[in-house]
Structures are given as C-alpha cells and as structure tokens.
C-alpha positions as CSV (number, residue, x, y, z in Angstrom):
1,X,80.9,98.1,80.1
2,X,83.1,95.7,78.3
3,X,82.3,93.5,75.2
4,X,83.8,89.9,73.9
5,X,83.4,89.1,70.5
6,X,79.9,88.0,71.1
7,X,78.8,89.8,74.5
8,X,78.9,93.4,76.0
9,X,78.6,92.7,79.7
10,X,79.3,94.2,83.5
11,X,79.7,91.4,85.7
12,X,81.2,92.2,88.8
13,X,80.9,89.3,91.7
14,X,81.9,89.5,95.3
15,X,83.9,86.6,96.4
16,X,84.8,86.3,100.5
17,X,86.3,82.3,101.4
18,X,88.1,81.7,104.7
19,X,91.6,79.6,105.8
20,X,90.6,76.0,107.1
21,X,89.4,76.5,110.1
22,X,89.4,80.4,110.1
23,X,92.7,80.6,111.7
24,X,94.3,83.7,111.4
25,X,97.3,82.8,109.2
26,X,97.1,86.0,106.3
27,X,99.4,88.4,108.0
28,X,102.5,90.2,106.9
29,X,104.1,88.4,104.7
30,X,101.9,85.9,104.0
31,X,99.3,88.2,103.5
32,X,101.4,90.0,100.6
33,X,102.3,86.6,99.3
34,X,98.5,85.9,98.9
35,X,97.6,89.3,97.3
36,X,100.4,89.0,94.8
37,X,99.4,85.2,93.8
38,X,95.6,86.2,93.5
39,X,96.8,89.3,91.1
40,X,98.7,87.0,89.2
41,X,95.7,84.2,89.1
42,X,93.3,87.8,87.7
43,X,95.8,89.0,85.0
44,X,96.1,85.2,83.7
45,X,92.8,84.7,83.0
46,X,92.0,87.5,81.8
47,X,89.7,88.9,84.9
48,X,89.9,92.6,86.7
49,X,90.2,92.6,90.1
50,X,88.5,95.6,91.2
51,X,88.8,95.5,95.5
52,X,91.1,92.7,97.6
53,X,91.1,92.7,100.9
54,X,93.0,90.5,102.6
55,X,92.3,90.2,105.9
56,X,93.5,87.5,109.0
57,X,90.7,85.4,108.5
58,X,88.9,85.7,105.3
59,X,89.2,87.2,101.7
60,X,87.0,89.8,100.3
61,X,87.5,89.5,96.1
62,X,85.6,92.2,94.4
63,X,86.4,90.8,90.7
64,X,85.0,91.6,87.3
65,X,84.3,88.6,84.8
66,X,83.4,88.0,81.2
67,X,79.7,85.8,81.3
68,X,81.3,82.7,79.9
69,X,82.7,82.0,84.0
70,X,80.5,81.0,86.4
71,X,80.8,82.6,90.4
72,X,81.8,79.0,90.9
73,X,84.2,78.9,88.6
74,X,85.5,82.0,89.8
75,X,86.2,80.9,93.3
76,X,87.6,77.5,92.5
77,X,90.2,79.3,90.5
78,X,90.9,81.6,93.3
79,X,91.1,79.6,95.8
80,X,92.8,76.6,94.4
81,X,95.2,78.2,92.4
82,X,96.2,80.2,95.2
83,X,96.4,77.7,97.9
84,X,98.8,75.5,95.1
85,X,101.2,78.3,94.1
86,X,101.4,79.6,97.5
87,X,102.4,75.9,99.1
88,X,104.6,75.3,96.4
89,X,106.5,78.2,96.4
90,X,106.7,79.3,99.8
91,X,105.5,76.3,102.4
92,X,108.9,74.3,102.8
93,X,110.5,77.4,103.4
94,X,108.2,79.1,106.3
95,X,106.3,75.6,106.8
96,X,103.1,77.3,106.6
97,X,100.5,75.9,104.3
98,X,97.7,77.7,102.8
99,X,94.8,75.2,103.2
100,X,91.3,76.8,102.4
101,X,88.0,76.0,103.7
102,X,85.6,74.3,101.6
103,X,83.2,76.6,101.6
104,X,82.7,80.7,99.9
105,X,80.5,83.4,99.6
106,X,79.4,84.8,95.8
107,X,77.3,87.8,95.1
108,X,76.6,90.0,92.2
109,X,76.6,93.3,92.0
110,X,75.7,95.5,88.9
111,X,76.9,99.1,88.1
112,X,74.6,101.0,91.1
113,X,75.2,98.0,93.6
114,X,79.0,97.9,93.0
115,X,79.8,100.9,94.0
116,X,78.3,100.0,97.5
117,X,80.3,96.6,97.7
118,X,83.7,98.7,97.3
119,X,82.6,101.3,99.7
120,X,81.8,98.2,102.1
121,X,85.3,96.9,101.6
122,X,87.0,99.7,102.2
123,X,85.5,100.4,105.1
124,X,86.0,96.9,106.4
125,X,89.2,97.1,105.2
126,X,90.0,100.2,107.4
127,X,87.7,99.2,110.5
128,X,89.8,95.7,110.9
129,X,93.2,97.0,110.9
C-alpha cells in the first residue's frame, strides 16, 4: 500500500503500445535507449515501474500510480514523452525515429492479480528472446 496526503491506494496498471506499424525497431541499442527514457519519464513523475519489457514490437509497462492519473494519462505520458526524448536525442544521429502507434492496451490489476501480470511478463519476456 502507499498513501498521498489524502489517499492510501494500490494502483498498479498494465500498459502494452506498439511502434507505428509494429515494425520491429526496439532492439539493441535502441531498445536500451527506450528502457532508460521510460525509467527516466517513471522517476519524474513520481510513478514505480514495477515490470518493462521491451520487446521488438510492443511494450509491456507494468507501472504503479497514485489515483489522481488516469490509465490514459499514464500512457500518453509514456508514450509521448518517450517517442520525443528519444527523437531528439538520438534520431539525427542513427536516423531512426521512434513513432508510436495510436493506439494501447490498459488493465488494472490489484494486489492478488498483480502478481499474475508480472509472472505473465516474465515469462513473455523469456519465451520471446
């Protein structure tokens, strides 16, 4: 459990959003570039980032959030932060833009449930490498 001034909550939200057209561009370095921008995104606004999985064609964010941000919220931070930073600091050198789809997934998952959403990314995690 963790509390605000006003709230004692455990929010946890799955998160999965694809690159534009699903194209496999998170790889290698760009992968770690990702990871490292969406940790940086977490630990600005205050928000725990409990699973990551980056994988080729899609992101699995397994986040924990204080009630005052919507899922919605949630992803647009994620995903347009992320696709900003990332083009501005590394597409003119490797050319390679991060463009996102429009679209994302957003589940909740309370203290029982969450454990079953990590399991689940680990194992896709380990069954897609």
């Amino acid at each position: 459990m963790k509390t605000t001034r006003h709230a004692t909550y455990n929010l946890n939200y799955h998160i999965v959003w694809l690159p534009k057209y699903r194209h496999s561009v998170l790889v290698n370095e760009v992968a770690d570039r990702v990871r490292n921008i969406l940790h940086e995104i977490a630990d600005n606004k205050g928000l725990e980032i409990i699973e990551l999985t980056v994988q080729p064609d899609h992101i699995h964010l397994f986040v924990n959030s204080p009630p005052k941000h919507a899922p919605s919220l949630l992803a647009n931070w994620f995903k347009g932060i992320s696709s900003r930073k990332y083009n501005h600091r590394y597409a003119d050198n490797d050319g390679e833009k991060i463009r996102w789809a429009r679209g994302y997934y957003a589940g909740t998952a309370g203290s029982v449930s969450g454990e079953t959403v990590q399991d689940y990314i680990q194992r896709h995690e380990e069954g897609d490498q």
